[in-house]
C-alpha positions as YAML, in Angstrom:
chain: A
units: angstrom
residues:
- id: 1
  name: UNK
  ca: [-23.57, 47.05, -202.60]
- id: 2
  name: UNK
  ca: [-22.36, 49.70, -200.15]
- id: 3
  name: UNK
  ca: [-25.25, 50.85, -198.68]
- id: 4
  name: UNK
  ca: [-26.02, 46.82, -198.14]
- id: 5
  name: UNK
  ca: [-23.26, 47.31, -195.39]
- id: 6
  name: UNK
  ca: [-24.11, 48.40, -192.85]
- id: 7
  name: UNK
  ca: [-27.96, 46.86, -192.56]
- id: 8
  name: UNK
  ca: [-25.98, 43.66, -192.95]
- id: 9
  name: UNK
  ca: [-23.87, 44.95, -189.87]
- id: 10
  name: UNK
  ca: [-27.34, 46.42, -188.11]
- id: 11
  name: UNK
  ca: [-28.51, 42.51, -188.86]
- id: 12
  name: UNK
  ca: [-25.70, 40.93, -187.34]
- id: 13
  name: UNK
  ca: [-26.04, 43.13, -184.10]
- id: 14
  name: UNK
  ca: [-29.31, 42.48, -183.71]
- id: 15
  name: UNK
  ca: [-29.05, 38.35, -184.25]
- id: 16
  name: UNK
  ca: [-25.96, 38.81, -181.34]
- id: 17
  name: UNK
  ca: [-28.36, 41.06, -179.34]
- id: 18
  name: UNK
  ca: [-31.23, 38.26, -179.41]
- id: 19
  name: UNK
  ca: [-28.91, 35.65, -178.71]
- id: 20
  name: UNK
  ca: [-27.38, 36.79, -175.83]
- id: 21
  name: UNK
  ca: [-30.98, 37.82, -174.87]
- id: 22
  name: UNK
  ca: [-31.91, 34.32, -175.47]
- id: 23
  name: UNK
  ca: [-28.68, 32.71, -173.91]
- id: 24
  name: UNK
  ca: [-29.41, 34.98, -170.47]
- id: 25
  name: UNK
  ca: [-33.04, 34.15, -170.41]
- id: 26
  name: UNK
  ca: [-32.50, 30.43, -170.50]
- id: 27
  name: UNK
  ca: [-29.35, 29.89, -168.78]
- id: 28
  name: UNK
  ca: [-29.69, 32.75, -166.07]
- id: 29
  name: UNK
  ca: [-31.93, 30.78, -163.96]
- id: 30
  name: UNK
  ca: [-29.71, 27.37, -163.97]
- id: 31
  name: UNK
  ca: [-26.69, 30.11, -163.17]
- id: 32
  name: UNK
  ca: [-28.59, 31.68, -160.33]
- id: 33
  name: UNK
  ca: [-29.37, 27.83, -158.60]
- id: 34
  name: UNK
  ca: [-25.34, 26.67, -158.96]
- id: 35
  name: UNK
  ca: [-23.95, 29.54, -157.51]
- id: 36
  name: UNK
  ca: [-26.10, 29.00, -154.58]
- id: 37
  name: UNK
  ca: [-26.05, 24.79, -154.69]
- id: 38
  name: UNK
  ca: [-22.57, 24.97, -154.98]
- id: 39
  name: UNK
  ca: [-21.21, 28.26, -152.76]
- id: 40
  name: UNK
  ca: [-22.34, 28.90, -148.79]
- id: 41
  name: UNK
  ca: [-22.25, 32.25, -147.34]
- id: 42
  name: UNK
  ca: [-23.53, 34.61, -150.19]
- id: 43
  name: UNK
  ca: [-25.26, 37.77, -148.65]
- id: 44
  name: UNK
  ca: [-26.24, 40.57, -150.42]
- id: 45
  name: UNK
  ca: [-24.88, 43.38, -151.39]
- id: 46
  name: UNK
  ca: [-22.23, 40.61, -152.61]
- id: 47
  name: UNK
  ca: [-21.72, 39.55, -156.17]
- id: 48
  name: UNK
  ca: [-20.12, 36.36, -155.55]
- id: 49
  name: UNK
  ca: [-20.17, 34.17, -152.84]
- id: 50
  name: UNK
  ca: [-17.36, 34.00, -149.92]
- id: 51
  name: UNK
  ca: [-16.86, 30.40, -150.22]
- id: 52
  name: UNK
  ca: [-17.09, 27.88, -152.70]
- id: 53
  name: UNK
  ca: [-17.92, 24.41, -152.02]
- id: 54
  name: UNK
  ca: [-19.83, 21.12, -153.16]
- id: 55
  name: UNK
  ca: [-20.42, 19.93, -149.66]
- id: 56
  name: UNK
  ca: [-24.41, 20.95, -149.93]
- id: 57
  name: UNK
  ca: [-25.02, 19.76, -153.05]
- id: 58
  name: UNK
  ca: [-23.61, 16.53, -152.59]
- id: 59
  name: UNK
  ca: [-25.57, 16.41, -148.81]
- id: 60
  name: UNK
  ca: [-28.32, 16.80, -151.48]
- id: 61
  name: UNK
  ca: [-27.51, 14.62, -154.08]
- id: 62
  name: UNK
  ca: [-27.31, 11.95, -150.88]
- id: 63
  name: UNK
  ca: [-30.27, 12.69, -148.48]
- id: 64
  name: UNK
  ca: [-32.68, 9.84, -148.88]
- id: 65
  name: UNK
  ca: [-35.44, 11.65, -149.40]
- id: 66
  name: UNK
  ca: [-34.14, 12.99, -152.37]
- id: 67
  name: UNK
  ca: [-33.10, 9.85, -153.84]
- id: 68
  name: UNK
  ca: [-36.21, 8.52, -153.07]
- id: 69
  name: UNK
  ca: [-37.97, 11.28, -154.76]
- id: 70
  name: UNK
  ca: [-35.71, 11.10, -157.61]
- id: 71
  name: UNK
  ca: [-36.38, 6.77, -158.52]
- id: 72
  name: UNK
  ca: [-40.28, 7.81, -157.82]
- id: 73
  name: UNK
  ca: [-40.26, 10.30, -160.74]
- id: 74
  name: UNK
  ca: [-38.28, 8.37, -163.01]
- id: 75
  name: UNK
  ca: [-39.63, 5.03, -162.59]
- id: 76
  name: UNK
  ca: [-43.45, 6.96, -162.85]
- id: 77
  name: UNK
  ca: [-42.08, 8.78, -166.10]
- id: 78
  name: UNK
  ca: [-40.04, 5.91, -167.74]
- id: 79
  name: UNK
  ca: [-43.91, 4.08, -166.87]
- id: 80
  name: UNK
  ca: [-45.79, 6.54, -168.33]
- id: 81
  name: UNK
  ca: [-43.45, 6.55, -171.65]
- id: 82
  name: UNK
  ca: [-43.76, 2.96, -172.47]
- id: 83
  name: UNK
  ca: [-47.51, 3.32, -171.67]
- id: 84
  name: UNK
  ca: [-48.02, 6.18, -174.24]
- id: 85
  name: UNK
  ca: [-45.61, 4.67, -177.08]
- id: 86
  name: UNK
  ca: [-48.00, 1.28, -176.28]
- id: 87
  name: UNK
  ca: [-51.34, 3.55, -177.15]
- id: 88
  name: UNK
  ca: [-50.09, 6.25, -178.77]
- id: 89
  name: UNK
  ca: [-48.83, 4.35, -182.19]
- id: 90
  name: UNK
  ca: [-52.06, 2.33, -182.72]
- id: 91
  name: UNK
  ca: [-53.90, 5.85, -182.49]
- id: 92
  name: UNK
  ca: [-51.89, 8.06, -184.27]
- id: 93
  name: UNK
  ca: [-51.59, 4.95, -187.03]
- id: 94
  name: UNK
  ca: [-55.40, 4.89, -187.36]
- id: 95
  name: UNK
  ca: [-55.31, 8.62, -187.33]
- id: 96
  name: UNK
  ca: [-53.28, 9.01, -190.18]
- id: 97
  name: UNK
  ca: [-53.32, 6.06, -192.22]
- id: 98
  name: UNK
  ca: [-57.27, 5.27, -192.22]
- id: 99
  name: UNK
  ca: [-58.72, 8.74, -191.58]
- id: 100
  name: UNK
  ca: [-58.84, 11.11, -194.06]
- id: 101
  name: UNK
  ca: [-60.24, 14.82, -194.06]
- id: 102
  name: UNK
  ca: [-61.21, 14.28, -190.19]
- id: 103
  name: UNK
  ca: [-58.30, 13.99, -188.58]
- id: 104
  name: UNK
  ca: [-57.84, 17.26, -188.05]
- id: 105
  name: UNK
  ca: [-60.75, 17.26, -185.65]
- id: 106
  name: UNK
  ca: [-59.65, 14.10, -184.04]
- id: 107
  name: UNK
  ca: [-56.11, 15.66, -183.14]
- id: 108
  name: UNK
  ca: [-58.38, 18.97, -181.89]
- id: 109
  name: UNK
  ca: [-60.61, 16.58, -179.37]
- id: 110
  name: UNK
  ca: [-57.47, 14.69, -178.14]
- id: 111
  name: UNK
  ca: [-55.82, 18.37, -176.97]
- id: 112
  name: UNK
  ca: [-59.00, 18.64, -174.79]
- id: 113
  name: UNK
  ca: [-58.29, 17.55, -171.64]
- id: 114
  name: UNK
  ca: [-54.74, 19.60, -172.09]
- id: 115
  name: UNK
  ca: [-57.31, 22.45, -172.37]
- id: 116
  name: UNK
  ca: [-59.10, 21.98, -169.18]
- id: 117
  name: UNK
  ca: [-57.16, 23.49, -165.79]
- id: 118
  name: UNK
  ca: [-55.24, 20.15, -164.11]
- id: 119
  name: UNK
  ca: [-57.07, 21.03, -160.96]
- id: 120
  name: UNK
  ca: [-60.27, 20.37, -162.47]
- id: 121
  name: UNK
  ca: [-59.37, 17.26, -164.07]
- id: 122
  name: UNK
  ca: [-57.27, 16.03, -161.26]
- id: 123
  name: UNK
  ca: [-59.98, 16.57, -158.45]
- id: 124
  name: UNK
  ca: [-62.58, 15.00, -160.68]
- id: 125
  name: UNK
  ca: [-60.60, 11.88, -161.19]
- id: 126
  name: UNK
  ca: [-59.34, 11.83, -157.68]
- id: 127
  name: UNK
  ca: [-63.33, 10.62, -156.71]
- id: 128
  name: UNK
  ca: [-63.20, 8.26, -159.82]
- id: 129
  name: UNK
  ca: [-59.49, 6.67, -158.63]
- id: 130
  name: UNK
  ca: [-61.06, 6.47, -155.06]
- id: 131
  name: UNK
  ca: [-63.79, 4.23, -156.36]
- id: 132
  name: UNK
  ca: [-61.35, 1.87, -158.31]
- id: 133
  name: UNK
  ca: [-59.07, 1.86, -155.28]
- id: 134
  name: UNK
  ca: [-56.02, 3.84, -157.51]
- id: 135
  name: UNK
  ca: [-55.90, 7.07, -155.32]
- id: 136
  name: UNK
  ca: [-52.72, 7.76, -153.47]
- id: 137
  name: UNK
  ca: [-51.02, 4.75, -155.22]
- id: 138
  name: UNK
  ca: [-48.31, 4.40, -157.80]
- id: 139
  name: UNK
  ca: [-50.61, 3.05, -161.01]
- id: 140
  name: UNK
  ca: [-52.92, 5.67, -159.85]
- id: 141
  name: UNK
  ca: [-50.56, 8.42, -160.48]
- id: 142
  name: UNK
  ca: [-49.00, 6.38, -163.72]
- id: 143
  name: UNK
  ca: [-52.21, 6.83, -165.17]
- id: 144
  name: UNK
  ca: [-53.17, 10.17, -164.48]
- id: 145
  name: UNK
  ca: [-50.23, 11.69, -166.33]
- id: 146
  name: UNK
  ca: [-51.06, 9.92, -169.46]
- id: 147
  name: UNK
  ca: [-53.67, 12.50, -169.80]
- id: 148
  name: UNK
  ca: [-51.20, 15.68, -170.70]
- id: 149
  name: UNK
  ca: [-49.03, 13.22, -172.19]
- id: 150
  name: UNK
  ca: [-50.70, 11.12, -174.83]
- id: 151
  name: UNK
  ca: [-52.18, 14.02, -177.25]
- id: 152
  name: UNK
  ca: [-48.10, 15.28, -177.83]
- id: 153
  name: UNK
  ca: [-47.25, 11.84, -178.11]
- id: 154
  name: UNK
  ca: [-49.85, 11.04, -180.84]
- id: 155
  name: UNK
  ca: [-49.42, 14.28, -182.75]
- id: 156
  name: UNK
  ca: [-45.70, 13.77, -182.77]
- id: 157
  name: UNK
  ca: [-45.82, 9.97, -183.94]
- id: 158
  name: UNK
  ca: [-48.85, 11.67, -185.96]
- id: 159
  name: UNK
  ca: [-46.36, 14.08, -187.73]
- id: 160
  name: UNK
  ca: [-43.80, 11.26, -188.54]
- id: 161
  name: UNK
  ca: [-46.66, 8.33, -189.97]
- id: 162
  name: UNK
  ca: [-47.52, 11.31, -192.77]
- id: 163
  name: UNK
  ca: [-44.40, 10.63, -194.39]
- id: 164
  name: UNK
  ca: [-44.60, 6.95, -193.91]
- id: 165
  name: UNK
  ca: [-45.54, 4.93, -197.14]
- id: 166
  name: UNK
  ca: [-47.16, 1.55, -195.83]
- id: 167
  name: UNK
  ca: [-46.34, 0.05, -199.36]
- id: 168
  name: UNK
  ca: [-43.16, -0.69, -197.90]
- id: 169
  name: UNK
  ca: [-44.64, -3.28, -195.64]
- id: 170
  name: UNK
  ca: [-46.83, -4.99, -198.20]
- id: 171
  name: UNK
  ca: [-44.11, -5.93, -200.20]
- id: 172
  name: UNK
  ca: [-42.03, -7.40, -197.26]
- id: 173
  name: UNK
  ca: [-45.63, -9.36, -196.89]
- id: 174
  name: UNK
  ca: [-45.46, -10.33, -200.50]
- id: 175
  name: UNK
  ca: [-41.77, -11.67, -199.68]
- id: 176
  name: UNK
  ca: [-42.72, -13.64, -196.67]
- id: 177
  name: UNK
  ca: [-42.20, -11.93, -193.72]
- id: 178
  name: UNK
  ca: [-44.96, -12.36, -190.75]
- id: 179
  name: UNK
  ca: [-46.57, -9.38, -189.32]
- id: 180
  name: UNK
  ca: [-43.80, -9.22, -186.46]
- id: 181
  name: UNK
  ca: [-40.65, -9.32, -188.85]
- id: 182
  name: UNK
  ca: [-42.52, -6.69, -190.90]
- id: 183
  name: UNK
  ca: [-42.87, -4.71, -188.06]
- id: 184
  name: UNK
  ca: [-39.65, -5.61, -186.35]
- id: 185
  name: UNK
  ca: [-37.36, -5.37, -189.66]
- id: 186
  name: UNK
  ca: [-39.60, -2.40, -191.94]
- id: 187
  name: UNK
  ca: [-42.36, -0.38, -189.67]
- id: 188
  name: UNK
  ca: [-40.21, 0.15, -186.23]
- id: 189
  name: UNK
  ca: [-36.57, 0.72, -188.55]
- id: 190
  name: UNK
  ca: [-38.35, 3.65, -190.42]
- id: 191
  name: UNK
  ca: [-40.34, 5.37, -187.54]
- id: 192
  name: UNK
  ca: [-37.80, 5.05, -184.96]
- id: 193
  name: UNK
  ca: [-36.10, 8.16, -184.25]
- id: 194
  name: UNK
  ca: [-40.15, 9.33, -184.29]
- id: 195
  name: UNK
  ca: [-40.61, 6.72, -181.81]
- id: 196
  name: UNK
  ca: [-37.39, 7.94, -179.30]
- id: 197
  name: UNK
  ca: [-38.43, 11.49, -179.34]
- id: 198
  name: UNK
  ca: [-42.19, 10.85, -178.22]
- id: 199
  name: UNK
  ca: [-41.15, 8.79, -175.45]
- id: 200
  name: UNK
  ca: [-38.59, 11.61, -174.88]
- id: 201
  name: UNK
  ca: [-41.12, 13.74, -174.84]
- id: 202
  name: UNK
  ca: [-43.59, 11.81, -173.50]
- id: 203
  name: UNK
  ca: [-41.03, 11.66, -170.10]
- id: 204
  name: UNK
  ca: [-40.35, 15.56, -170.10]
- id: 205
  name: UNK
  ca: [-44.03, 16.32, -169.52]
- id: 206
  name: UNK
  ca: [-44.78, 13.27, -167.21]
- id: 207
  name: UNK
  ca: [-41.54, 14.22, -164.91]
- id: 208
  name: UNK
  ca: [-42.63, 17.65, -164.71]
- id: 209
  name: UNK
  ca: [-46.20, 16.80, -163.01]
- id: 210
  name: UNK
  ca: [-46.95, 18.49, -160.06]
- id: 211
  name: UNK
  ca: [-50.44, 18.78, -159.99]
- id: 212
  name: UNK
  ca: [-51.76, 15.84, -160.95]
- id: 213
  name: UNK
  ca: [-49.15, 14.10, -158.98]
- id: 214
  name: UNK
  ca: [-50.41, 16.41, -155.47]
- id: 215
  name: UNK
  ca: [-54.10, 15.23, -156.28]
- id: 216
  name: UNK
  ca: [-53.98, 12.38, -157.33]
- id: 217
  name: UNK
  ca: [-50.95, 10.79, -155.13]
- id: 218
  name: UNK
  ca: [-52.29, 12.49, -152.48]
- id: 219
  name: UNK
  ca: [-48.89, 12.95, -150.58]
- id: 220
  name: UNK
  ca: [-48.67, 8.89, -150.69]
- id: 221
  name: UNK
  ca: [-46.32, 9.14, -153.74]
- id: 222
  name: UNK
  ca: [-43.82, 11.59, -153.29]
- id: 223
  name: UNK
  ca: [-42.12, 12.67, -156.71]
- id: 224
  name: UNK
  ca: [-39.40, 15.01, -157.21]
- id: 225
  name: UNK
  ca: [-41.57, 17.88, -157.96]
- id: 226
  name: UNK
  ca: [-43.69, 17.58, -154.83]
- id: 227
  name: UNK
  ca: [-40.17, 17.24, -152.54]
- id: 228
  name: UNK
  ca: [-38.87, 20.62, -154.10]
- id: 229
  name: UNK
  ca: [-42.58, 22.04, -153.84]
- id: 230
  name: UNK
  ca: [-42.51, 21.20, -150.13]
- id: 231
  name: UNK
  ca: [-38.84, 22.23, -149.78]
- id: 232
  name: UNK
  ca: [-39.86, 26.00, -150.99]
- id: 233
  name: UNK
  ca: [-41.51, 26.68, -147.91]
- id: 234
  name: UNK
  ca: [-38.30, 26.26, -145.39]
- id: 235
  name: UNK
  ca: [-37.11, 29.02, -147.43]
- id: 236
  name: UNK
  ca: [-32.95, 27.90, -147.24]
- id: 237
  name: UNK
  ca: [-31.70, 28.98, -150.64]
- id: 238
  name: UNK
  ca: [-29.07, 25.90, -151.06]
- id: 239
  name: UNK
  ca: [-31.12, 23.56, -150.70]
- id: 240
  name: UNK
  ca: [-34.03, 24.56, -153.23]
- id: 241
  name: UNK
  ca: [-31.25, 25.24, -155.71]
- id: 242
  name: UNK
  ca: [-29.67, 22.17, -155.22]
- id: 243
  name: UNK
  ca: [-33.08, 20.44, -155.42]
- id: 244
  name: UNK
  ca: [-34.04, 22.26, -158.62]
- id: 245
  name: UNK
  ca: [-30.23, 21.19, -160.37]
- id: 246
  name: UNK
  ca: [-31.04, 17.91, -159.75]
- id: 247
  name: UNK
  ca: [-34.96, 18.52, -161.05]
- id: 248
  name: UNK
  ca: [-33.23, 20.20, -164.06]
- id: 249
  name: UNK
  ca: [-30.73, 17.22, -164.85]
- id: 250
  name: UNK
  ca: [-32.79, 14.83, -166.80]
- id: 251
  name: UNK
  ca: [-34.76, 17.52, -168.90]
- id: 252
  name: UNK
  ca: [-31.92, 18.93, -170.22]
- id: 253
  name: UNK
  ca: [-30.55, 15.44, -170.91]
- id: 254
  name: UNK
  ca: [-34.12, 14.30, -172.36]
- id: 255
  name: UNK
  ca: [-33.62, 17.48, -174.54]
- id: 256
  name: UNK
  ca: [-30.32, 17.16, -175.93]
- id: 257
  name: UNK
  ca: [-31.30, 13.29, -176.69]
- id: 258
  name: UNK
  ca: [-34.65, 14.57, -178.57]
- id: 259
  name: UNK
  ca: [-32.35, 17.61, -180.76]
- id: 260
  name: UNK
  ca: [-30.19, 14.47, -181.70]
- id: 261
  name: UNK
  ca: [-33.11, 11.85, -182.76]
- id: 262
  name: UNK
  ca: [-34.74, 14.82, -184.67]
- id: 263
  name: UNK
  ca: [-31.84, 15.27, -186.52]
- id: 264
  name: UNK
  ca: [-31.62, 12.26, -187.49]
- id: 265
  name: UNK
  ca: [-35.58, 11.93, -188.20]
- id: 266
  name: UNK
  ca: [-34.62, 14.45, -190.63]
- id: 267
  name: UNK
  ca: [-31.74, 13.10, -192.34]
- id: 268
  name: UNK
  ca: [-33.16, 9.84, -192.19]
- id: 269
  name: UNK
  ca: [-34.11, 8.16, -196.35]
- id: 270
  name: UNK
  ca: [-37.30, 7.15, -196.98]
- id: 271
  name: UNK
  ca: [-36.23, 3.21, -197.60]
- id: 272
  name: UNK
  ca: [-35.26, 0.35, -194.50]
- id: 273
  name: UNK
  ca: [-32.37, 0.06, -193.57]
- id: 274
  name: UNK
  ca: [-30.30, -3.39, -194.92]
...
């Protein structure tokens, strides 16, 4: 028991050494962009800056072009969400409730596309959304970004239908519920905190397209990525890190919402609600 001491001691150390590593890694960045969103007149050698102030940020928050920017990306990622929930649950329902030992390859060909470089997959659709008219219009760019988005969606919704027992719907059948109350009252009660955190994730990736969004948008639809792109070549410190807080907003929130859903994914019982 005493020489247990002090490796239990070395163990704690090195837990608080990885989490402050881990705390400094993640957070350092967001640090960096609100001392300069929030501060004017920092100069090096200085550690802080002379004067503090929200003036930029809120000039920021406020300039149309950002706000513009900012309804752009959400409407496009609250789009693409629905769209993938829409698709994704028939899929990932065939995949793992009438598949059996091939599956596994099916989940392998869906990462595909996630496999090839966006630039090759965005300029070759670019000449295929020029022939249907979609290039450098909002669809256009809707649809595009349900190609990083819909494998994660169907492996997640995936992961929760292979706990799912569909013998709970046949019996609400046998008791006389229609196809929509069993799906309403027993299907959507059981796999909905699976359900939340796709479309959660589903609007992380889909609100962090750049790529897809320059080539296939073609300027024409200007998301919030492609505005703080653009703004990194005037080079003004403030406003990139005021752009970037605002970029940063709704993925953390999108997170935090996701952490809370899983937790409750995992504490949820295996029977429907009353």
């Amino acid at each position: 028991m005493v020489r247990s001491k002090p490796f239990s001691r070395a163990g704690r150390l090195v837990r608080a050494l990885a989490w402050t590593v881990l705390l400094l890694l993640s957070l350092g960045p967001v640090a960096v962009f609100g001392l300069y969103a929030l501060s004017r007149r920092w100069f090096y050698p200085d550690l802080w800056p002379a004067e503090w102030t929200f003036g930029p940020f809120w000039r920021q928050l406020t300039d149309p072009r950002t706000r513009a920017a900012l309804a752009q990306s959400g409407l496009v990622a609250l789009l693409v969400s629905g769209l993938s929930l829409l698709v994704g649950y028939p899929a990932a329902r065939a995949i793992e409730l009438g598949l059996g030992r091939g599956k596994h390859l099916i989940y392998a060909l869906l990462f595909l596309p996630t496999v090839v470089p966006s630039v090759a997959t965005g300029i070759g659709l670019n000449i295929v959304f020029l022939r249907l008219g979609l290039a450098g219009t909002f669809w256009g760019v809707a649809l595009v970004h349900l190609i990083p988005v819909l494998p994660y969606t169907v492996l997640t919704l995936g992961g929760v239908l292979a706990r799912y027992d569909p013998g709970y719907e046949q019996q609400a059948r046998v008791l006389g519920a229609s196809r929509w109350q069993t799906f309403w009252r027993v299907t959507l009660r059981l796999i909905r905190p699976g359900l939340i955190v796709s479309g959660l994730l589903a609007f992380l990736i889909s609100w962090s397209q750049y790529v897809l969004t320059l080539l296939i948008g073609g300027g024409r639809v200007v998301t919030l990525p492609i505005l703080l792109f653009s703004t990194l070549a005037g080079g003004n410190p403030t406003t990139i890190s005021g752009l970037s807080l605002i970029f940063i907003a709704p993925l953390v929130l999108a997170l935090a919402l996701s952490s809370r859903y899983l937790a409750d994914a995992g504490a949820q019982k295996d029977v429907p609600h009353q």
